[in-house]
PDB file with one MODEL, atoms N, CA, C and O in Angstrom:
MODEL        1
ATOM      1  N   UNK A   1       0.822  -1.193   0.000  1.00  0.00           N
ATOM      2  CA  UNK A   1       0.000   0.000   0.000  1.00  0.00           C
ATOM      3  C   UNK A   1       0.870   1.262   0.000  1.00  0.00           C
ATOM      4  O   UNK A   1       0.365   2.288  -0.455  1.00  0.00           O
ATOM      5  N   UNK A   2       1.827   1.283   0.354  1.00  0.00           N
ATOM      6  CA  UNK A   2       2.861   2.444   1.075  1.00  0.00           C
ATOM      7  C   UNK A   2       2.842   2.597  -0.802  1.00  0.00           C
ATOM      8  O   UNK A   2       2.066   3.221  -1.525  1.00  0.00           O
ATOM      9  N   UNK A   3       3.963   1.796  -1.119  1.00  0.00           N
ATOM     10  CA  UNK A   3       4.023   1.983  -2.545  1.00  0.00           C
ATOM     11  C   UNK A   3       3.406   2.641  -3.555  1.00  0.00           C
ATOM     12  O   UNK A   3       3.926   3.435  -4.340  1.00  0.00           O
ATOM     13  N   UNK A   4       2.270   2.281  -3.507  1.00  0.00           N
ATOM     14  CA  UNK A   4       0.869   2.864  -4.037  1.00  0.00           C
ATOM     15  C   UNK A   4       0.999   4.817  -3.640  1.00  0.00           C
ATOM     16  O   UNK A   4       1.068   5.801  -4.376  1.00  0.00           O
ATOM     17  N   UNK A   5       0.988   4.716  -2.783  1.00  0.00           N
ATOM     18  CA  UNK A   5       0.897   6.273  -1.930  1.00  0.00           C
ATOM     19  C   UNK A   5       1.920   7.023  -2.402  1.00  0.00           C
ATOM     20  O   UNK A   5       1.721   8.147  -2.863  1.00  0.00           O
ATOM     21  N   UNK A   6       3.462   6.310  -2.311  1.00  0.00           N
ATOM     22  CA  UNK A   6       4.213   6.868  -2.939  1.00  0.00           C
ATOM     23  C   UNK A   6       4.404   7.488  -4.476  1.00  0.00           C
ATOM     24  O   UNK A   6       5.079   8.412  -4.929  1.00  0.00           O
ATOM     25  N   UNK A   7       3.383   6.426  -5.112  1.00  0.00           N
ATOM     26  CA  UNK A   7       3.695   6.712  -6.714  1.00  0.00           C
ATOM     27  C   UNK A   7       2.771   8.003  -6.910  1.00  0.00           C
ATOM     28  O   UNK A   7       3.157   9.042  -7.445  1.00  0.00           O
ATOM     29  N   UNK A   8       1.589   7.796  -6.435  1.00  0.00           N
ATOM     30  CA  UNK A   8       0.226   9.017  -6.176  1.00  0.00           C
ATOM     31  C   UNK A   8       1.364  10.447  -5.667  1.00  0.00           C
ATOM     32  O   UNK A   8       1.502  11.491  -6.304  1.00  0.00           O
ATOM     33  N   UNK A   9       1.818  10.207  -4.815  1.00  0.00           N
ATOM     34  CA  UNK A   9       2.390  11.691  -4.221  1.00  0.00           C
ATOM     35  C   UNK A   9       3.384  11.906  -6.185  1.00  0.00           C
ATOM     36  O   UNK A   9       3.378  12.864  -6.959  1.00  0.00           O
ATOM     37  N   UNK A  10       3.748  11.176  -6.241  1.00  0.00           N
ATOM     38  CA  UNK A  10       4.806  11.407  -7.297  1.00  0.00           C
ATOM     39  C   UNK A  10       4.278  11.680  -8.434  1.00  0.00           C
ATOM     40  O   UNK A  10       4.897  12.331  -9.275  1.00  0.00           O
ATOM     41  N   UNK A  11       3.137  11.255  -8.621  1.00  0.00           N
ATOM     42  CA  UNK A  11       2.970  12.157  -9.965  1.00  0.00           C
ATOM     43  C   UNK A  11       2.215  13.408  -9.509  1.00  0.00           C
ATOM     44  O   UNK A  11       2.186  14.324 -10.331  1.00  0.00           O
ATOM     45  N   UNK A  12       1.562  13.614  -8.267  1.00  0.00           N
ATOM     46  CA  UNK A  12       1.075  14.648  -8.104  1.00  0.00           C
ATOM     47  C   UNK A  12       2.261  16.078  -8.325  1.00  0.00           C
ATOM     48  O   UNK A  12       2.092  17.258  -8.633  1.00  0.00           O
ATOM     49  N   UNK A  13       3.138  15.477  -8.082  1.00  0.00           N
ATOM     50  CA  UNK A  13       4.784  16.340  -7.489  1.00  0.00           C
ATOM     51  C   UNK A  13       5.337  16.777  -8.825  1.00  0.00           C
ATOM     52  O   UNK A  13       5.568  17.968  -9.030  1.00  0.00           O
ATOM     53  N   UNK A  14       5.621  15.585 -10.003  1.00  0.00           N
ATOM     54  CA  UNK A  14       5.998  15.783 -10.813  1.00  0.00           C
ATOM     55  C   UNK A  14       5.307  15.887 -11.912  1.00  0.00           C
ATOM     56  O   UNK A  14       5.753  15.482 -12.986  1.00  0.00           O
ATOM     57  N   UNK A  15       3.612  16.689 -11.727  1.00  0.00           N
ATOM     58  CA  UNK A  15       2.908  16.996 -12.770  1.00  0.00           C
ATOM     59  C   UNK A  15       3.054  18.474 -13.054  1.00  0.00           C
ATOM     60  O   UNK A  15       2.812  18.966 -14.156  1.00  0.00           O
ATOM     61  N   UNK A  16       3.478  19.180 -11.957  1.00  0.00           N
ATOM     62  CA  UNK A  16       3.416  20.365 -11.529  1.00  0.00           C
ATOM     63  C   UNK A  16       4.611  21.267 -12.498  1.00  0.00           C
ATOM     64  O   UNK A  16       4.402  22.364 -13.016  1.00  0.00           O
ATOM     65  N   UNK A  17       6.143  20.313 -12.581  1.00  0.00           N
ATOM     66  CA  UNK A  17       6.507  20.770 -13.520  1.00  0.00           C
ATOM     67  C   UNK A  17       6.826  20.337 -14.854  1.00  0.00           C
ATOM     68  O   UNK A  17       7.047  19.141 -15.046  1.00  0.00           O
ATOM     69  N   UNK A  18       6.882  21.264 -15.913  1.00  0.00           N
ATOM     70  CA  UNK A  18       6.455  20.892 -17.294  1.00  0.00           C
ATOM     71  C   UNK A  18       7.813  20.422 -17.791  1.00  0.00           C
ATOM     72  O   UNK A  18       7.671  20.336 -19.011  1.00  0.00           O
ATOM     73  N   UNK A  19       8.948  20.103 -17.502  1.00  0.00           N
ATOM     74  CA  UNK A  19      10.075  19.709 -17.625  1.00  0.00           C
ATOM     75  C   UNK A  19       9.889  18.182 -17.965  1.00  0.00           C
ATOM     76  O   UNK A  19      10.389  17.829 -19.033  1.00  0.00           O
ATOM     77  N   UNK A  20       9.349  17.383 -17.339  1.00  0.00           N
ATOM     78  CA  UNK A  20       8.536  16.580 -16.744  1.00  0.00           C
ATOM     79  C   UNK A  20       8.346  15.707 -17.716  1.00  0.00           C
ATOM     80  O   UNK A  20       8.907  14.623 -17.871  1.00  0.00           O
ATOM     81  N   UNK A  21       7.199  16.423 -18.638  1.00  0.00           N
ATOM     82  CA  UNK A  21       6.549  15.971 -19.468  1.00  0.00           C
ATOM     83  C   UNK A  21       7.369  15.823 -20.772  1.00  0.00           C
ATOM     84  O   UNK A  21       7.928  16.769 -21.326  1.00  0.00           O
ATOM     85  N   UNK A  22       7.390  14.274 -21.301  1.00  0.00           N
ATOM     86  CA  UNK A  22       8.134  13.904 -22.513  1.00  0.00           C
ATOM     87  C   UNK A  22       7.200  14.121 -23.721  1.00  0.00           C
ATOM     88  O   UNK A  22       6.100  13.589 -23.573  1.00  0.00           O
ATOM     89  N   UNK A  23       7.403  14.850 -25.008  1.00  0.00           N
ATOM     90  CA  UNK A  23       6.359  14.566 -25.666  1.00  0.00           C
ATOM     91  C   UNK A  23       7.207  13.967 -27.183  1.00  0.00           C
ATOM     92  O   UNK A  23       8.290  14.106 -27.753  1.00  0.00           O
ATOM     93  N   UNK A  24       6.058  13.322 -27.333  1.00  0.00           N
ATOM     94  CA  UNK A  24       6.140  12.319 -28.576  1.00  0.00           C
ATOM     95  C   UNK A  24       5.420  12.372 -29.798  1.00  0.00           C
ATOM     96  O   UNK A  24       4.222  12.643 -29.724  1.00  0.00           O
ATOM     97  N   UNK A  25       5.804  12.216 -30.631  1.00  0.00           N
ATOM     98  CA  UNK A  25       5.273  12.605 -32.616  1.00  0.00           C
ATOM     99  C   UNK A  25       5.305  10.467 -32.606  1.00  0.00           C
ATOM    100  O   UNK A  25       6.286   9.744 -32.778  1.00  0.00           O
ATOM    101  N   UNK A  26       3.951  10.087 -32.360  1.00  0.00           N
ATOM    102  CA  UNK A  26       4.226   8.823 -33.294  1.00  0.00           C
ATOM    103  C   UNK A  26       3.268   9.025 -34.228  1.00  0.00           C
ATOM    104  O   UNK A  26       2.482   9.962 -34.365  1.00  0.00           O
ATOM    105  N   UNK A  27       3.500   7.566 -35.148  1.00  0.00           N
ATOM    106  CA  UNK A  27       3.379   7.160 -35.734  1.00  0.00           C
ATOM    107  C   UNK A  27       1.320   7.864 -36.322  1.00  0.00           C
ATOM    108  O   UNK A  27       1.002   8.245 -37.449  1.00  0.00           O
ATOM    109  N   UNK A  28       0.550   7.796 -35.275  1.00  0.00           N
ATOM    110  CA  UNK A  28      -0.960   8.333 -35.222  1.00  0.00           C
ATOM    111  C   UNK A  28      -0.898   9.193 -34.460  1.00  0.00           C
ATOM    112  O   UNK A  28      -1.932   9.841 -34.302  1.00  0.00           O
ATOM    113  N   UNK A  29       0.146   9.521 -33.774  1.00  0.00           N
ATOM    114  CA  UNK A  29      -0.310  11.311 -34.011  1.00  0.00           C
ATOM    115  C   UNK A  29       0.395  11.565 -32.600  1.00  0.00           C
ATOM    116  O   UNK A  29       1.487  10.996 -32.608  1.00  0.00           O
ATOM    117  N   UNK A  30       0.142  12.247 -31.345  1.00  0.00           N
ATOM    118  CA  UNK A  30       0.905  12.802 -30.370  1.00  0.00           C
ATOM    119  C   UNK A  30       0.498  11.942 -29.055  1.00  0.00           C
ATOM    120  O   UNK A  30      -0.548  11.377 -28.733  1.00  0.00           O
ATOM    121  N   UNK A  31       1.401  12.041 -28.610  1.00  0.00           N
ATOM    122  CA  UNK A  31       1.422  11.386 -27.050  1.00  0.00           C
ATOM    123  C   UNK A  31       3.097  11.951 -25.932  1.00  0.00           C
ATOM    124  O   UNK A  31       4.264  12.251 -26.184  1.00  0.00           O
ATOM    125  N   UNK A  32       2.133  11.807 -24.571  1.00  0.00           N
ATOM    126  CA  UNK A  32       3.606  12.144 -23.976  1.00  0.00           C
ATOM    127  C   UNK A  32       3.451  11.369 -22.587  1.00  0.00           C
ATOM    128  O   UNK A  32       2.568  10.834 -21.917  1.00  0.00           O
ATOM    129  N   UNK A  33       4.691  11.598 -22.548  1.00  0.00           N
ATOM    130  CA  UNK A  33       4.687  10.718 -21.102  1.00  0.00           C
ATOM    131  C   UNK A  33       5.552  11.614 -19.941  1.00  0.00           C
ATOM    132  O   UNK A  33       6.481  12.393 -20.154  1.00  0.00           O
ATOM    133  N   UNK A  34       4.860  11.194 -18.485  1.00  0.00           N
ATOM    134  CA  UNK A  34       5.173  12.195 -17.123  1.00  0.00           C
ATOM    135  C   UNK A  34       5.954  11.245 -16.508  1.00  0.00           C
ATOM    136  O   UNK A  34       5.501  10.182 -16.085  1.00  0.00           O
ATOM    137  N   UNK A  35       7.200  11.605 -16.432  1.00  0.00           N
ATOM    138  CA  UNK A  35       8.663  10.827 -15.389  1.00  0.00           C
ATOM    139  C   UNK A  35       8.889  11.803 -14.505  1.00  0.00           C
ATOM    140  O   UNK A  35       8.840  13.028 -14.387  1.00  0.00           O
ATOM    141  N   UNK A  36       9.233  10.538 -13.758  1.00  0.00           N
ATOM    142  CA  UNK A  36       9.946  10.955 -11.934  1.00  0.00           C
ATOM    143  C   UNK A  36      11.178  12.075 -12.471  1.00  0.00           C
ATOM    144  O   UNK A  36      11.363  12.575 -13.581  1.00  0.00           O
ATOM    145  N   UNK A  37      11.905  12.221 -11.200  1.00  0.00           N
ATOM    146  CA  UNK A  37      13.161  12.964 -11.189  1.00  0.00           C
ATOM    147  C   UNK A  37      13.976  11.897 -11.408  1.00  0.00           C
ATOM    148  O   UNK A  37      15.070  12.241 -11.854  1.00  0.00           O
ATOM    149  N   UNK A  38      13.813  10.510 -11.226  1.00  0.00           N
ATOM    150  CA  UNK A  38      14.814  10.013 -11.686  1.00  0.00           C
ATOM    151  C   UNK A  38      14.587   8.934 -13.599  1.00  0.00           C
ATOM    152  O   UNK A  38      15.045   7.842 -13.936  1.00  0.00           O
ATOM    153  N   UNK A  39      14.089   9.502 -14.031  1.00  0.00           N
ATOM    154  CA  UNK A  39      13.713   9.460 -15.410  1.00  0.00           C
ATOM    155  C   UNK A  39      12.735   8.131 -15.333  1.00  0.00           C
ATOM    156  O   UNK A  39      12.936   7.447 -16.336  1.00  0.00           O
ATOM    157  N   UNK A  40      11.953   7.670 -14.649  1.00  0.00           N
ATOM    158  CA  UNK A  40      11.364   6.410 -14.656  1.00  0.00           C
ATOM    159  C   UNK A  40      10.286   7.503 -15.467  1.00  0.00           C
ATOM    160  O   UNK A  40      10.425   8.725 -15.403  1.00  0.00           O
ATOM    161  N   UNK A  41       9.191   6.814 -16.235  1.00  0.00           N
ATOM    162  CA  UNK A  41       8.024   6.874 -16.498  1.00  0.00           C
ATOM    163  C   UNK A  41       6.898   6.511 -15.391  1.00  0.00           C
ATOM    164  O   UNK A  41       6.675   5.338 -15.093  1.00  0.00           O
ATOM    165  N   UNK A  42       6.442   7.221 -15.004  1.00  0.00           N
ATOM    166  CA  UNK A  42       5.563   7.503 -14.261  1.00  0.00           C
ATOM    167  C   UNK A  42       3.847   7.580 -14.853  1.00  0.00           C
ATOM    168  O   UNK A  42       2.806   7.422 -14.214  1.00  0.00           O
ATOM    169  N   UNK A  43       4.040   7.859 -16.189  1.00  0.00           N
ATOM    170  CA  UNK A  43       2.380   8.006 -16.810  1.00  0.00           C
ATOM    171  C   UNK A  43       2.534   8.098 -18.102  1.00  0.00           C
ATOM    172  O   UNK A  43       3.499   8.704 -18.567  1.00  0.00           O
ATOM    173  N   UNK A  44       1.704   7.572 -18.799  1.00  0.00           N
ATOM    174  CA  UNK A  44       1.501   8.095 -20.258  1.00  0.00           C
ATOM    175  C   UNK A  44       0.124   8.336 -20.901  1.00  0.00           C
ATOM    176  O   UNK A  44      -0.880   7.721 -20.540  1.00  0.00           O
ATOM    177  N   UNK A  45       0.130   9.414 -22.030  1.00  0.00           N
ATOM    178  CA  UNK A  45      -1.424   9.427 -22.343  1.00  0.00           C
ATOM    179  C   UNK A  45      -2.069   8.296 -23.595  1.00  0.00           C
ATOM    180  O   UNK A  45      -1.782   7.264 -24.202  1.00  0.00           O
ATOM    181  N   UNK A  46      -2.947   9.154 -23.481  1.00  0.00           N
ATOM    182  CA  UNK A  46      -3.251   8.278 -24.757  1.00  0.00           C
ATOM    183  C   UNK A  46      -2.822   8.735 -25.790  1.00  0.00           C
ATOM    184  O   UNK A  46      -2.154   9.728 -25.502  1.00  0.00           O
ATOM    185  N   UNK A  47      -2.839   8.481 -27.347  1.00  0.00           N
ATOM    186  CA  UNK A  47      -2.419   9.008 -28.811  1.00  0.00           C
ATOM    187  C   UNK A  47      -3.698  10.231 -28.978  1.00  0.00           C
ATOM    188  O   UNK A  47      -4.874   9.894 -29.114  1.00  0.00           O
ATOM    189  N   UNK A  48      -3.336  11.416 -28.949  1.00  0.00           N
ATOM    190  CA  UNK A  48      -3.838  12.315 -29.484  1.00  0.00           C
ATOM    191  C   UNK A  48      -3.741  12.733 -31.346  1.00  0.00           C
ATOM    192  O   UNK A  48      -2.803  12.508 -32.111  1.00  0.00           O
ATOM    193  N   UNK A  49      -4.776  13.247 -31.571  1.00  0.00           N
ATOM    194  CA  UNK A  49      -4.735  13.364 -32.889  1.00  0.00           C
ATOM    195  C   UNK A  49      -4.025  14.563 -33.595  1.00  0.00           C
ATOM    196  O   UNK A  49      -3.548  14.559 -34.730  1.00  0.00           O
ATOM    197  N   UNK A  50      -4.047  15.423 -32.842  1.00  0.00           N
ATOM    198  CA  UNK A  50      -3.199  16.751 -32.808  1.00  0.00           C
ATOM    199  C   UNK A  50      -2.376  17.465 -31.733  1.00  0.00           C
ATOM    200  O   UNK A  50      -2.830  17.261 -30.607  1.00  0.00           O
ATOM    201  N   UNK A  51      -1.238  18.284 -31.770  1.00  0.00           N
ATOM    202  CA  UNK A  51      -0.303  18.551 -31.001  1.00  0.00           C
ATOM    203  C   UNK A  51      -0.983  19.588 -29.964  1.00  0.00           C
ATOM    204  O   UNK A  51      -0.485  19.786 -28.856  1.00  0.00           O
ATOM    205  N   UNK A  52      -2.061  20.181 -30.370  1.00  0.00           N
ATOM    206  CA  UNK A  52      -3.343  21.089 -29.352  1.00  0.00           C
ATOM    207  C   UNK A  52      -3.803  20.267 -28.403  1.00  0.00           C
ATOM    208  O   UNK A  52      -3.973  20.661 -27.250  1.00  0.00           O
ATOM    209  N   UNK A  53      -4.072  18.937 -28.824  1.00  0.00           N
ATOM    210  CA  UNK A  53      -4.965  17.672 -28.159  1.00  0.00           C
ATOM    211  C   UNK A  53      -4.094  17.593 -27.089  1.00  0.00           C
ATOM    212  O   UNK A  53      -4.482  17.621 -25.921  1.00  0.00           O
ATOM    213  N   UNK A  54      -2.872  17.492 -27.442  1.00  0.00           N
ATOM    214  CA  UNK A  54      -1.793  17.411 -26.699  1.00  0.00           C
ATOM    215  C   UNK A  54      -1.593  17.787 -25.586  1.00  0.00           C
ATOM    216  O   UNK A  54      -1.706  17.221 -24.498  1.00  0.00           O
ATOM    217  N   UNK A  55      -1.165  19.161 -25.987  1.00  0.00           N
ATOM    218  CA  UNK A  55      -0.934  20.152 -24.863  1.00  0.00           C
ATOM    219  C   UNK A  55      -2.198  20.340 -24.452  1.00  0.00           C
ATOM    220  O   UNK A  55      -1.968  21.069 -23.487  1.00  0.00           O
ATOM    221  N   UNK A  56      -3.024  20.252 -24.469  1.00  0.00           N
ATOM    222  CA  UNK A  56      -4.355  20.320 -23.791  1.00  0.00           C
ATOM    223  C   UNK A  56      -4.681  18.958 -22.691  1.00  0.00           C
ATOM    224  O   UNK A  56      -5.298  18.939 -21.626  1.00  0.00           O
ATOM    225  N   UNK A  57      -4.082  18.021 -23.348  1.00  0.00           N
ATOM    226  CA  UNK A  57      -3.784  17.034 -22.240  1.00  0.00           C
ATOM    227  C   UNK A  57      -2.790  17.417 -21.095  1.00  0.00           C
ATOM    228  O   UNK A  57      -3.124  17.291 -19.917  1.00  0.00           O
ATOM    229  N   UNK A  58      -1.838  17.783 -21.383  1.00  0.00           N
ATOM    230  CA  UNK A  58      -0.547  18.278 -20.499  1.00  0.00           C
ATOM    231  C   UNK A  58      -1.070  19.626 -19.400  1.00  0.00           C
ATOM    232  O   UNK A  58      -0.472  19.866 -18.351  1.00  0.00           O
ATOM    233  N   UNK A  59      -1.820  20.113 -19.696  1.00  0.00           N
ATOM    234  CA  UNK A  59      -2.710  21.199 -19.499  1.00  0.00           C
ATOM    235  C   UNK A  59      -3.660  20.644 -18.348  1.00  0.00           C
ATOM    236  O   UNK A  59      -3.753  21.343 -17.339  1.00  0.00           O
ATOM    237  N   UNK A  60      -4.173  19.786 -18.390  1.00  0.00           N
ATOM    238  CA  UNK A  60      -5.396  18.733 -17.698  1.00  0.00           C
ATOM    239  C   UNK A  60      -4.270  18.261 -16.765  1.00  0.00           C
ATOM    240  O   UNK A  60      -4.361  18.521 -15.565  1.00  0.00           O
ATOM    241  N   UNK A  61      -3.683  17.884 -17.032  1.00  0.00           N
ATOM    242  CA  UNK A  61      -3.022  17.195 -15.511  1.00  0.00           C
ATOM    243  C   UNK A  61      -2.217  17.955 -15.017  1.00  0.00           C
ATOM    244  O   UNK A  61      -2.374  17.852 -13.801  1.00  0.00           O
ATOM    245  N   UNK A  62      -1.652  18.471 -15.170  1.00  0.00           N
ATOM    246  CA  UNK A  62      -0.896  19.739 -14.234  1.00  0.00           C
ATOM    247  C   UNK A  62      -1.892  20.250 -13.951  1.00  0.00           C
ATOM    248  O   UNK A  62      -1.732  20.413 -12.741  1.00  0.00           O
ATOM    249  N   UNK A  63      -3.483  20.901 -14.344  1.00  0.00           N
ATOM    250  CA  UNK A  63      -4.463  21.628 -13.204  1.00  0.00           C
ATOM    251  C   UNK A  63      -4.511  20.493 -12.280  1.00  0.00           C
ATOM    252  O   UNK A  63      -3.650  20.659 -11.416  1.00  0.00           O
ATOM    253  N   UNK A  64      -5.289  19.204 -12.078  1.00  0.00           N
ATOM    254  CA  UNK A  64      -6.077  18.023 -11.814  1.00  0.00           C
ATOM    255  C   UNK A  64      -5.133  17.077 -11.101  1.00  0.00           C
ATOM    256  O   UNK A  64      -5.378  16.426 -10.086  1.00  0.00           O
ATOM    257  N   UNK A  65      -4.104  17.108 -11.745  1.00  0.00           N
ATOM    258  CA  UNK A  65      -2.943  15.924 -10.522  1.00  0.00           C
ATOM    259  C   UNK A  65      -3.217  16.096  -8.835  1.00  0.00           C
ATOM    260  O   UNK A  65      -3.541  15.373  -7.893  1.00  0.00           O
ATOM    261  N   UNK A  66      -2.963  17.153  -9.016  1.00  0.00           N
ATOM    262  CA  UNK A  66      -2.401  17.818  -7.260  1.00  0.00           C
ATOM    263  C   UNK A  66      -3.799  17.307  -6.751  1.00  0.00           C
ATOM    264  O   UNK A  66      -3.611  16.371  -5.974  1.00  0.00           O
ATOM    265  N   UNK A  67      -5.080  17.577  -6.906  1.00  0.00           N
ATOM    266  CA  UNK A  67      -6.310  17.605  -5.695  1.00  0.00           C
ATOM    267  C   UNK A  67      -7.147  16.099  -6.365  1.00  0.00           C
ATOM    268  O   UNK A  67      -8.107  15.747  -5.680  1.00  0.00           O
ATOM    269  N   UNK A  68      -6.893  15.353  -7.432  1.00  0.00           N
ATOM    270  CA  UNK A  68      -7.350  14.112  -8.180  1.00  0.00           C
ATOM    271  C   UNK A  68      -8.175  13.402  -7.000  1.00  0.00           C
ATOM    272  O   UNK A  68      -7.366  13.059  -6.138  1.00  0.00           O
ATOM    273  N   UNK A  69      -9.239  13.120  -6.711  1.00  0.00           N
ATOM    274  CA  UNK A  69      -9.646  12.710  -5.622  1.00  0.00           C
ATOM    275  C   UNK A  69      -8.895  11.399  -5.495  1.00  0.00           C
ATOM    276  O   UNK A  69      -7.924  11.598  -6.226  1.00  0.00           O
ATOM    277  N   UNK A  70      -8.742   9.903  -4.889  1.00  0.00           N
ATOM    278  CA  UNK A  70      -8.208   9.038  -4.730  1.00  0.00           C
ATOM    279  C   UNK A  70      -9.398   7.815  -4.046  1.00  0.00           C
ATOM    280  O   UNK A  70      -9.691   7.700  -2.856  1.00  0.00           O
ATOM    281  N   UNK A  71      -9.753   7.275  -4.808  1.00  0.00           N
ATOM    282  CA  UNK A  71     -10.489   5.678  -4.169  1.00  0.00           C
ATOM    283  C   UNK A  71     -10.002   4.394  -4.379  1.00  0.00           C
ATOM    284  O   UNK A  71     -10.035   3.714  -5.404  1.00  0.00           O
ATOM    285  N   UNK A  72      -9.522   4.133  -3.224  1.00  0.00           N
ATOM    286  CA  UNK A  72      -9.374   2.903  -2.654  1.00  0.00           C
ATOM    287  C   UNK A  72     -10.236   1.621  -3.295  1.00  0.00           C
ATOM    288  O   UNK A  72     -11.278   1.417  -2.673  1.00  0.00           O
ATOM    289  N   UNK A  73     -10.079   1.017  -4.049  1.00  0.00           N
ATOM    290  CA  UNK A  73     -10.871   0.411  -4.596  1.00  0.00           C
ATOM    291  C   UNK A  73     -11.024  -1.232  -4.238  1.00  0.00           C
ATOM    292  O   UNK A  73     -11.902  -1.947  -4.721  1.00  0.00           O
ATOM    293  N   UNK A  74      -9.877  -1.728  -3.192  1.00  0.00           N
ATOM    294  CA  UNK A  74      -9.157  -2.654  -2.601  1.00  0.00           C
ATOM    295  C   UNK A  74     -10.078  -3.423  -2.232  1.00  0.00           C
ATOM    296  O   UNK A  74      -9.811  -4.455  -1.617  1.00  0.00           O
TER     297      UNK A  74
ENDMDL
END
């Protein structure tokens, strides 16, 4: 469980800055992914269709990370 808590604090932590965020041109279109400080991947989105979609995703979780409600679903 600790584990769990830990990863939650961590992306809350490292949504905040945009450094953060890897972004990616594939193949169908944009995606990015949110790593720790120590370069692990921590999250990824889904394939967006445009680079707006994008940053509009990147946009959504830096507001929404920090207060994301959390249920225990256990």
């Amino acid at each position: 469980m600790q584990a769990c808590k830990n990863g939650i604090e961590s992306t809350r932590k490292n949504s905040q800055a945009s450094e953060r965020f890897e972004t990616k041109n594939v193949a169908t279109g944009h995606k990015f992914n949110l790593k720790a400080t120590n370069g692990q991947v921590i999250g990824t989105s889904e394939v967006y269709n445009s680079l707006s979609g994008m940053n509009n995703g990147i946009s959504s979780v830096m507001k929404n990370a920090p207060e994301a409600p959390i249920l225990d679903l256990s």
